[in-house]
C-alpha positions in Angstrom: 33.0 -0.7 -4.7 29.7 -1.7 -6.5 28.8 -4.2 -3.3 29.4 -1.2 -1.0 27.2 1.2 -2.9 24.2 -1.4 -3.3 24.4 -1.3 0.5 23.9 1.8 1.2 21.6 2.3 -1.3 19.4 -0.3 0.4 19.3 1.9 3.7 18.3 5.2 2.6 14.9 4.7 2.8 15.0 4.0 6.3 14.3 7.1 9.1 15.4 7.5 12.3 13.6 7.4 15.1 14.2 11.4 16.0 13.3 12.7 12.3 10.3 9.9 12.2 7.4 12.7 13.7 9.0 15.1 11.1 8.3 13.0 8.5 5.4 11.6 9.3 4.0 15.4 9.4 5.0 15.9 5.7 3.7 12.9 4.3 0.0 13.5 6.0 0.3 17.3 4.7 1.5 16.0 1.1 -1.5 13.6 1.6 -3.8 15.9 2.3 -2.2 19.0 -0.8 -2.8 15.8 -2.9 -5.9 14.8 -2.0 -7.5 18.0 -2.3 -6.0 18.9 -5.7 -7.7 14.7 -6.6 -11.1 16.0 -5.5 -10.9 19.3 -7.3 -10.0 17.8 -10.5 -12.7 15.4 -10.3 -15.4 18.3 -9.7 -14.0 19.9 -12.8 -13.9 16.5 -14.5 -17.6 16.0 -13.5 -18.7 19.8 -14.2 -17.1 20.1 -17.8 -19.0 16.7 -19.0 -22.3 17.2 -20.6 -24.1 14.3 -19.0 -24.3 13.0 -15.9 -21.2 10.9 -14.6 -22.5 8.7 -11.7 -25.9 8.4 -13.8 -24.0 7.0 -16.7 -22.2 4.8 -14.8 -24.3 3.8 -11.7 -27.8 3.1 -13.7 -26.9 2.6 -17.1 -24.0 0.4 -16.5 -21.6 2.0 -19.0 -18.2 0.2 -18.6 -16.7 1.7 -21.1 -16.9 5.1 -19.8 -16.1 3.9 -16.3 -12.8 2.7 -18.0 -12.1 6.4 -19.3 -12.8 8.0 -16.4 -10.5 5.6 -13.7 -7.8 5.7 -16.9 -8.3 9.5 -16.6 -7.7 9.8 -12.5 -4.9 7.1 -12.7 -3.0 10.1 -15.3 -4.2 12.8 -12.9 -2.9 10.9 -10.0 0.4 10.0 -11.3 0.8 13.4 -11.9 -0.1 14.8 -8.6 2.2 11.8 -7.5 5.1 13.4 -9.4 4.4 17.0 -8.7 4.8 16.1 -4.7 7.8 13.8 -5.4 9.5 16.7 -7.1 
């Protein structure tokens, strides 16, 4: 019972060939929703700080806020990631 289970488990992430354009289509329009929402919350993320992002980073060489900010669009995209999963 357990054996059979495992293996069907194992093939439900596999598409057939006549649903493969359908999904195809959702996953470059859930691409593109999440993208876009990526991009706006960095403009906010840039917009809200009081200093310049890409100045800190690029020509002062501050790692540490580097860190922060990549820790901080990791969180945003794991959320985005979630939200599309559902």
């Amino acid at each position: 019972m357990i054996a059979e289970n495992l293996n069907l488990n194992a093939f439900a992430l596999i598409v057939k060939i006549d649903q493969l354009l359908e999904v195809l289509v959702t996953t470059l329009i859930f691409v593109l929703i999440g993208l876009v929402v990526f991009g706006i919350a960095f403009f906010i993320l840039e917009k809200i700080t009081p200093f310049s992002i890409r100045k800190e980073i690029e020509d002062d060489q501050n790692t540490a806020l580097g860190i922060v900010i990549g820790s901080m669009l990791i969180g945003i995209a794991l959320i985005i990631a979630a939200a599309i999963q559902g």
